[in-house]
py3Dmol code that shows the C-alpha trace and the ligand (Angstrom):
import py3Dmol

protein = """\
ATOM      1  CA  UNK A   1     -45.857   3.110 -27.592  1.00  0.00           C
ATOM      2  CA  UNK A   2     -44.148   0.206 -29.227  1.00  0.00           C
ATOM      3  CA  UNK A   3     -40.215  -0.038 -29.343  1.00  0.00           C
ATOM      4  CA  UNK A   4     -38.020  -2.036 -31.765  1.00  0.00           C
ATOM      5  CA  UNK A   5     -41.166  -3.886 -32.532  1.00  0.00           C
ATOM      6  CA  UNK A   6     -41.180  -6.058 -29.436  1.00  0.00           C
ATOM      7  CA  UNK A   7     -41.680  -4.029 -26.247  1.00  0.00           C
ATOM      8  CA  UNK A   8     -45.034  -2.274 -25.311  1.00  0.00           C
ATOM      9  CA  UNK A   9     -45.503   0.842 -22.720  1.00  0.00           C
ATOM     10  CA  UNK A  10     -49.014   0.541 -21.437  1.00  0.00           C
ATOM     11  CA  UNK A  11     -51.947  -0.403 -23.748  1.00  0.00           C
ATOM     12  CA  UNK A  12     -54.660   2.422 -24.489  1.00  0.00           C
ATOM     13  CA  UNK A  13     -57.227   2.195 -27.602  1.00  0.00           C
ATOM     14  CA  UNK A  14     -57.409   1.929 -29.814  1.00  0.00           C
ATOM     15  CA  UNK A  15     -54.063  -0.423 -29.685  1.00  0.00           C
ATOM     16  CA  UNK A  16     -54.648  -3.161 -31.911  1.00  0.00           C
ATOM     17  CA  UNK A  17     -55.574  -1.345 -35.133  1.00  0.00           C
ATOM     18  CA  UNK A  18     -53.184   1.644 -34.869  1.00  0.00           C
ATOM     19  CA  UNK A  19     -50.463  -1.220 -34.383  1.00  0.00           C
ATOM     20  CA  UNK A  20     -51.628  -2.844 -37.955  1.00  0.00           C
ATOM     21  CA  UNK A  21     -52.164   0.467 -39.350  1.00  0.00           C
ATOM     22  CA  UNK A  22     -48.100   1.590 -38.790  1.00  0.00           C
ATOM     23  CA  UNK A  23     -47.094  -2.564 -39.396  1.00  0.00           C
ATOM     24  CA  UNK A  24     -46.022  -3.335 -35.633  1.00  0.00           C
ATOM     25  CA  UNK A  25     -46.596  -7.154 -35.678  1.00  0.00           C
ATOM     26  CA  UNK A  26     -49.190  -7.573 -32.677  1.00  0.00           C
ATOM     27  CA  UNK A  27     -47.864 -11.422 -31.952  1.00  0.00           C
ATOM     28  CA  UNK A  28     -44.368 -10.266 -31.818  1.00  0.00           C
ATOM     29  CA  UNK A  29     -44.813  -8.351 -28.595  1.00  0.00           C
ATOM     30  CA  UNK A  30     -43.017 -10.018 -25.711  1.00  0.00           C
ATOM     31  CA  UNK A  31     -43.212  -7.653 -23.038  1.00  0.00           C
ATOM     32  CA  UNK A  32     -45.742  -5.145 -22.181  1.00  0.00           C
ATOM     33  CA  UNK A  33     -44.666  -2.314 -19.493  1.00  0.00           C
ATOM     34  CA  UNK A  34     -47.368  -1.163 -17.515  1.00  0.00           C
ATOM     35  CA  UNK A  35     -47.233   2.304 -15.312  1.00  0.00           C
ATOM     36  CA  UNK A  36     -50.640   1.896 -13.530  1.00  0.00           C
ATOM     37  CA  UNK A  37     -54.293   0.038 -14.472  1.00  0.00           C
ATOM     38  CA  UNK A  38     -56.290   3.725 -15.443  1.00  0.00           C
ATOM     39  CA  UNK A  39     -58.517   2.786 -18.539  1.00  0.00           C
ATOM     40  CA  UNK A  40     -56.552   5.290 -20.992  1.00  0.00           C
ATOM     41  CA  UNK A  41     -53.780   2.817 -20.208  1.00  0.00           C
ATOM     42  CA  UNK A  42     -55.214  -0.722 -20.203  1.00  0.00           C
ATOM     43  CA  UNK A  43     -58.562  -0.727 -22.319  1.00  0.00           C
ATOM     44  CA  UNK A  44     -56.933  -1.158 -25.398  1.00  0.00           C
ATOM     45  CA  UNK A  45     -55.365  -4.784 -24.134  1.00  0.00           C
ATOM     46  CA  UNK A  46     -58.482  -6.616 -24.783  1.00  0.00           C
ATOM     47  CA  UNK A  47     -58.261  -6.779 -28.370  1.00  0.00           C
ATOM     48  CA  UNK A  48     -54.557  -7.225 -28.339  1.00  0.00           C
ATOM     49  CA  UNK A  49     -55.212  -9.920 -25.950  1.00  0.00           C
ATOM     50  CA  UNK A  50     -57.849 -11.873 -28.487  1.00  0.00           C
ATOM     51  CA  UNK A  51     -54.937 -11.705 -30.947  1.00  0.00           C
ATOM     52  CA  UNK A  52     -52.497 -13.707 -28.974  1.00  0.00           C
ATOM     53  CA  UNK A  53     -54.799 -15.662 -27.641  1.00  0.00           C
ATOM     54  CA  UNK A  54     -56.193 -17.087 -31.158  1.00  0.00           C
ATOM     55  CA  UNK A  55     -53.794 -15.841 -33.879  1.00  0.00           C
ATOM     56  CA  UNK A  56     -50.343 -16.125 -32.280  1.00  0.00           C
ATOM     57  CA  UNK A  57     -49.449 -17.778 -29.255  1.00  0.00           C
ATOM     58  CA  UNK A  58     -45.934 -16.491 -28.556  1.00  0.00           C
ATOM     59  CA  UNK A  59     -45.118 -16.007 -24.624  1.00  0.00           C
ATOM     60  CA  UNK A  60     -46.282 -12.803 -23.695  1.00  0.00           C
ATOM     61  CA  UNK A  61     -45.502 -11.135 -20.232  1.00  0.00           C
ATOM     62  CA  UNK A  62     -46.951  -8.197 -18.038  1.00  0.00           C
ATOM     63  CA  UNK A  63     -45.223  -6.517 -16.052  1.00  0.00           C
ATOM     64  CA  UNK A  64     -46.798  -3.928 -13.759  1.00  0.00           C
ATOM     65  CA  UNK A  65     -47.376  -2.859  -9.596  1.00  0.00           C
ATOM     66  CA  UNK A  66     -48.193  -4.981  -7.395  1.00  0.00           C
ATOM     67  CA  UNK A  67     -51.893  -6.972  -8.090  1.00  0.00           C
ATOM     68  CA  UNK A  68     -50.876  -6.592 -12.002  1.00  0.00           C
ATOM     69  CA  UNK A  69     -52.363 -10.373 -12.563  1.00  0.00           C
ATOM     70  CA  UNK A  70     -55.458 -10.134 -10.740  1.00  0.00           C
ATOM     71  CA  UNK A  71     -56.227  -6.555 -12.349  1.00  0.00           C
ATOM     72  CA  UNK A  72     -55.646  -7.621 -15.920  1.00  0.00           C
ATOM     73  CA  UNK A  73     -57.242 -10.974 -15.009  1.00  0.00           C
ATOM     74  CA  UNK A  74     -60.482  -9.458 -14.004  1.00  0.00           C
ATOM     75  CA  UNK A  75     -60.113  -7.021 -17.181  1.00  0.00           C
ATOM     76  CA  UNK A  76     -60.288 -10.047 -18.904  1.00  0.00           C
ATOM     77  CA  UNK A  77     -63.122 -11.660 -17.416  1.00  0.00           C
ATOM     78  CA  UNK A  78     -65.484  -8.330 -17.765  1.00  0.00           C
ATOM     79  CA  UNK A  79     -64.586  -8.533 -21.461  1.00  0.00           C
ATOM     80  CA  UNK A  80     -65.506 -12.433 -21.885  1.00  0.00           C
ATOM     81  CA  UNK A  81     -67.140 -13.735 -19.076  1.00  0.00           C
ATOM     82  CA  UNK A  82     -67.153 -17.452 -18.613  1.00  0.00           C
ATOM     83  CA  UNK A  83     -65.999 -17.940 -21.958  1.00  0.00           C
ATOM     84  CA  UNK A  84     -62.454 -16.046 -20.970  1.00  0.00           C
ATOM     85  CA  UNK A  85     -62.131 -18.907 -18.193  1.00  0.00           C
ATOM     86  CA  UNK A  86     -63.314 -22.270 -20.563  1.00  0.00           C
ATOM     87  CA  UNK A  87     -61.872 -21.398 -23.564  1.00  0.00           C
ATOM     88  CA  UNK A  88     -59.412 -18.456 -23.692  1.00  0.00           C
ATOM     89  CA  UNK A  89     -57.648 -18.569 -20.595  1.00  0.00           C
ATOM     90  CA  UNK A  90     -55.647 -22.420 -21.468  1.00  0.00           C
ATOM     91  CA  UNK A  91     -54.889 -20.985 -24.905  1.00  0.00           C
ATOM     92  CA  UNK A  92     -53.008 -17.823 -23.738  1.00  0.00           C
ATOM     93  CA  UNK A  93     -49.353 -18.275 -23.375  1.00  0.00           C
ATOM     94  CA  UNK A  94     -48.903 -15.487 -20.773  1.00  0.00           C
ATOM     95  CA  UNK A  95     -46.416 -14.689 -17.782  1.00  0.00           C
ATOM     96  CA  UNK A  96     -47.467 -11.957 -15.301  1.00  0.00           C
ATOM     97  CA  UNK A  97     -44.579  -9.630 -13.184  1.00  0.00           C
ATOM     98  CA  UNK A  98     -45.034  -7.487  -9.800  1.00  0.00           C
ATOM     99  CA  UNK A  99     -42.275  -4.837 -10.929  1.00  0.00           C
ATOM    100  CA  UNK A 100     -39.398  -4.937  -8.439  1.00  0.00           C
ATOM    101  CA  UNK A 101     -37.234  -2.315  -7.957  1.00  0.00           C
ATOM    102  CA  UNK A 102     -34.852  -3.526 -10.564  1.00  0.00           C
ATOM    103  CA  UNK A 103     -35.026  -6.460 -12.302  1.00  0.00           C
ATOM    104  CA  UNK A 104     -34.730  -8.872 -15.774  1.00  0.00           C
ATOM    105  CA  UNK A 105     -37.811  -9.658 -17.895  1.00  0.00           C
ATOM    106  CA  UNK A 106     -38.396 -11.448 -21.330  1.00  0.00           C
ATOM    107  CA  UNK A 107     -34.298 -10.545 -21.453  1.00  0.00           C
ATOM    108  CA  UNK A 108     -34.593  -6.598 -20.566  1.00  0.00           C
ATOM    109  CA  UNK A 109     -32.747  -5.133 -17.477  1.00  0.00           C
ATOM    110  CA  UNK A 110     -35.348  -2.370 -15.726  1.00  0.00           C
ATOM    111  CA  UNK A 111     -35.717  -0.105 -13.158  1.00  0.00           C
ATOM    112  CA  UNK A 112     -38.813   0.941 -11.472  1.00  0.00           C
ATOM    113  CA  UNK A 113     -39.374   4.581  -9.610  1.00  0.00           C
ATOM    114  CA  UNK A 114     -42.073   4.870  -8.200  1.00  0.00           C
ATOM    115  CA  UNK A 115     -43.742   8.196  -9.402  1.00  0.00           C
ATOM    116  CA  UNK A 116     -47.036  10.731  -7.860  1.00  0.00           C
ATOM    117  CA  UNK A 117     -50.039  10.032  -9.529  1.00  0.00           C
ATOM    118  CA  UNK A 118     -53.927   9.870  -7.931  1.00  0.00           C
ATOM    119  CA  UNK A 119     -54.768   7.092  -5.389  1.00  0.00           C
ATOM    120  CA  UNK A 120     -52.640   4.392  -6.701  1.00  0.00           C
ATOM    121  CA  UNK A 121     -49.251   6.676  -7.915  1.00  0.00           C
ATOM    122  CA  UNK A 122     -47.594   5.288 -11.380  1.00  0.00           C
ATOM    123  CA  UNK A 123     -44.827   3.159 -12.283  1.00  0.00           C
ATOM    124  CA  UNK A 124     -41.893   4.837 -14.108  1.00  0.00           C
ATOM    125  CA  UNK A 125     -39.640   2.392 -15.775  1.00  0.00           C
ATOM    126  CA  UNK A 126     -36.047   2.531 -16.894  1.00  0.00           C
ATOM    127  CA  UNK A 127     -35.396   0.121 -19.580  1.00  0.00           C
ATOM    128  CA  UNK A 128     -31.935  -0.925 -21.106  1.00  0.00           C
ATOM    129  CA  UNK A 129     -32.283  -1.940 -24.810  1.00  0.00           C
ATOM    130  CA  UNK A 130     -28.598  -2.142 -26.404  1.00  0.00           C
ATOM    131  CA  UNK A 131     -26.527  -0.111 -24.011  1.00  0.00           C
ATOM    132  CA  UNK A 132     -29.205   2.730 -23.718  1.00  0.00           C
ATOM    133  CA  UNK A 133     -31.492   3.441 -21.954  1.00  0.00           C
ATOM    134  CA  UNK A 134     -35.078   4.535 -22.270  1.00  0.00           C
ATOM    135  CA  UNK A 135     -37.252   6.122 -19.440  1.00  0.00           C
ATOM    136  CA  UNK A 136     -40.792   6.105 -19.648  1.00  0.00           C
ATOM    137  CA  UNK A 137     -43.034   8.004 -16.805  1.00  0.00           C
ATOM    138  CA  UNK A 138     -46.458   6.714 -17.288  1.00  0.00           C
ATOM    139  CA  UNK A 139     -48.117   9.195 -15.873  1.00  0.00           C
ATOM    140  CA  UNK A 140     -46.940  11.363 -12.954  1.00  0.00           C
ATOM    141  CA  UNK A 141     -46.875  14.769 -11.273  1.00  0.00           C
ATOM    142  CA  UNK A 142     -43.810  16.806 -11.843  1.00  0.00           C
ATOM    143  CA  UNK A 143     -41.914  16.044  -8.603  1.00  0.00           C
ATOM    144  CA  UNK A 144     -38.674  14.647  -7.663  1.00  0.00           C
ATOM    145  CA  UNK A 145     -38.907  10.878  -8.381  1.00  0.00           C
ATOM    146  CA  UNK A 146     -39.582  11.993 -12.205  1.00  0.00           C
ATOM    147  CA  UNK A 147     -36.300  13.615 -11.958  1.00  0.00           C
ATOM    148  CA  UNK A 148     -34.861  10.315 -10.911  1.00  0.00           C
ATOM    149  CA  UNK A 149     -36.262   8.775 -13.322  1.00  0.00           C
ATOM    150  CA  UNK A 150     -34.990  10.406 -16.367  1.00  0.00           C
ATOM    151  CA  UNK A 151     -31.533  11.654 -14.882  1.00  0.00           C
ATOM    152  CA  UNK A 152     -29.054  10.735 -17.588  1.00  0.00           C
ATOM    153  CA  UNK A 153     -31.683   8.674 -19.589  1.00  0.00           C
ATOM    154  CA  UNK A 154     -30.941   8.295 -23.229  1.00  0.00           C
ATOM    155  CA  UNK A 155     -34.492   8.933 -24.126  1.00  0.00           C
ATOM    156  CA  UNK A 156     -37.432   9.806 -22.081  1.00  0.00           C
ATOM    157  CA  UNK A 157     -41.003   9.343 -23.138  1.00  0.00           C
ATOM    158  CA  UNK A 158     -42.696  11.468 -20.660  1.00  0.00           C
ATOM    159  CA  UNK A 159     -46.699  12.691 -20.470  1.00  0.00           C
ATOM    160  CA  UNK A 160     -47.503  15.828 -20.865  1.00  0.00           C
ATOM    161  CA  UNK A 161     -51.487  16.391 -20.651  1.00  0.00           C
ATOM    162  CA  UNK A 162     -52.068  19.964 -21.572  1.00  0.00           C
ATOM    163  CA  UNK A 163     -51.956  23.484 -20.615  1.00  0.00           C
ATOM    164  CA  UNK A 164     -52.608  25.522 -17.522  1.00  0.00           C
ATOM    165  CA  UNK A 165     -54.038  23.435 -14.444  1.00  0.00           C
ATOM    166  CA  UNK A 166     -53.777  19.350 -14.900  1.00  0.00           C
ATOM    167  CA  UNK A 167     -54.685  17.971 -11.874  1.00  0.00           C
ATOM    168  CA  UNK A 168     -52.282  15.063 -10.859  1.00  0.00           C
ATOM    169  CA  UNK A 169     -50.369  15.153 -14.522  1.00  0.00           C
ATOM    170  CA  UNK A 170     -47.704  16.830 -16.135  1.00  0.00           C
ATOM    171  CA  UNK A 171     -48.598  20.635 -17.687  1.00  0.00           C
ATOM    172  CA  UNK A 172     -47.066  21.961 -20.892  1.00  0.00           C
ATOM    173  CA  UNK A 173     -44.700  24.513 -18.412  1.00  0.00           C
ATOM    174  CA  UNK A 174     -43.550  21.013 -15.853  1.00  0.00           C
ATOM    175  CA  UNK A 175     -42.821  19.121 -19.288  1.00  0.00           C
ATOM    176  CA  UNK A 176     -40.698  22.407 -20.651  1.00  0.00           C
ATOM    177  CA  UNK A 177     -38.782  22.635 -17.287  1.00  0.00           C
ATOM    178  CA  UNK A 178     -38.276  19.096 -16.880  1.00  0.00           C
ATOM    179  CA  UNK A 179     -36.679  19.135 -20.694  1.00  0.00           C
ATOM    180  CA  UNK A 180     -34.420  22.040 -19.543  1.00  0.00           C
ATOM    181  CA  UNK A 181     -33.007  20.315 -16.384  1.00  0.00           C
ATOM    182  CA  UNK A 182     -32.222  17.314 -18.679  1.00  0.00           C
ATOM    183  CA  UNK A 183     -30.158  18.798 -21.756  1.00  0.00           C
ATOM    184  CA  UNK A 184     -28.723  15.696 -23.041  1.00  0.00           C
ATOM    185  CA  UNK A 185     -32.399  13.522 -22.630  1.00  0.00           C
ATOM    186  CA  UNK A 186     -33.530  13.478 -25.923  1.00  0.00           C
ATOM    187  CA  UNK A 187     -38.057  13.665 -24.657  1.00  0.00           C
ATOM    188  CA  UNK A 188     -40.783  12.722 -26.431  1.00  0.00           C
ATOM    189  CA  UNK A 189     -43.988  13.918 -25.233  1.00  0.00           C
ATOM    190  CA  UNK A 190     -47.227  12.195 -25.066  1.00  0.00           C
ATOM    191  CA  UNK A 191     -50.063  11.567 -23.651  1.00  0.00           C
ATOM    192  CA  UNK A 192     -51.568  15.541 -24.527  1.00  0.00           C
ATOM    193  CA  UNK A 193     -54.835  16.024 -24.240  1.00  0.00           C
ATOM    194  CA  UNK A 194     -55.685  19.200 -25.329  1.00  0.00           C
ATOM    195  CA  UNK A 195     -53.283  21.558 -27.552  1.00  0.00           C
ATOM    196  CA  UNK A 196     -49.516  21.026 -28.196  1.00  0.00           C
ATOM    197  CA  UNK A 197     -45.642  21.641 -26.723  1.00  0.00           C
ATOM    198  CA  UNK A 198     -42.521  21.827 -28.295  1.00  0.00           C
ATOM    199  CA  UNK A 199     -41.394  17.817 -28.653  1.00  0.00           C
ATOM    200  CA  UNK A 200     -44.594  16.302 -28.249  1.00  0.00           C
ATOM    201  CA  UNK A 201     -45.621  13.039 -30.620  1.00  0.00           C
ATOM    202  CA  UNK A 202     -47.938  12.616 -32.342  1.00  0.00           C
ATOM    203  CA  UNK A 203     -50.600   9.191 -33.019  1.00  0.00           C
ATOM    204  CA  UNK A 204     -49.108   7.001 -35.510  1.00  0.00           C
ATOM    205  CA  UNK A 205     -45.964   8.234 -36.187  1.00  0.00           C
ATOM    206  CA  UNK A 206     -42.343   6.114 -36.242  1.00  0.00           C
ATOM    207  CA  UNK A 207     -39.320   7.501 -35.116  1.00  0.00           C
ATOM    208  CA  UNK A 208     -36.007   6.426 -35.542  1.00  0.00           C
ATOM    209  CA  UNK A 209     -33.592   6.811 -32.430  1.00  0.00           C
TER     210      UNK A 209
END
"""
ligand_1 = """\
1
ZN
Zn -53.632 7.843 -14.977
"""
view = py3Dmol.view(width=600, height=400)
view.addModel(protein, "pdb")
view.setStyle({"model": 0}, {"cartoon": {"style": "trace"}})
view.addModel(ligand_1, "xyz")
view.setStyle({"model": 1}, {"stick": {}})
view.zoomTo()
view.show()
């Protein structure tokens, strides 16, 4: 998910063509939001990363939990090897951020909740862009914290993997009741995996908010 052209929320693939394909300008990213390091949520970075490394050199920062430089660091290495160290690294204009509980970066106000997902849990992020604010979950379980996190949001971009039994994620029913306890959160779905629910998004497509 891009916003307003400039903020990204986690990096998946195929990142770096879909965000040519709908005309998001990859160098004018200036803050990428990440929930947790699972590959359907990082592996798309690499790419992304080559462009601002050799085609436009803006600052760039990551924000994520806690050991967010040496993950993506190491990401980097497996994808380049030495020449990611030589050649790359001194080109890349990049700024790395442990999330704290609430804080600035690259000029947004956040907050971080800390959500229930696998081993490592997931970061949920409330972000303040012009006087609203948008909630994003990552992904998470449908427990309290999520709640929190998207109590009297503006919009909420929560995941919502399929139907039935999904084992440490959000099913179509959680995603439905979480909608229902939040009337005035406007939610867009993501992250499905299999089938559909009522205000799920789709790949590729822009929506004005
Ligand atoms: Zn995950």
């Amino acid at each position: 998910m891009v916003v307003n052209g400039r903020l990204l929320l986690d990096g998946g693939a195929p990142l770096l063509p879909h965000m040519k394909r709908v005309g998001v300008d990859p160098g004018a990213i200036d803050a990428v939001f990440l929930t947790h390091f699972h590959g359907d949520h990082t592996l798309g970075l690499p790419p992304f990363v080559l462009h601002r490394v050799f085609i436009d050199q803006r600052p760039l920062t990551f924000i994520g939990p806690d050991g967010v430089e040496e993950r993506l660091e190491a990401l980097w290495e497996v994808s380049w090897g030495q020449d990611w160290t030589k050649v790359m690294r001194p080109k890349f204009n990049v700024t790395y951020s442990t999330a704290e509980q609430s804080g600035t970066v690259a000029g947004y106000e956040y907050e971080t909740i800390k959500l229930d997902h696998g081993s490592s849990g997931s970061n949920g992020y409330r972000i303040h862009i012009n006087g609203r604010v948008l909630a994003y979950s990552g992904d998470t379980e449908p427990t309290a914290p999520l709640d929190a996190l998207v109590d009297g949001a503006d919009v909420a971009i929560v995941e919502a993997t399929g139907p039935g039994d999904v084992f440490s994620h959000m099913s179509f029913d959680a995603a439905t009741a979480l909608k229902h306890r939040h009337p005035k959160t406007r939610f867009m779905f993501n992250h499905l995996y299999s089938g559909t629910v009522d205000g799920a998004v789709t790949d590729l497509q822009v929506i004005e908010v």
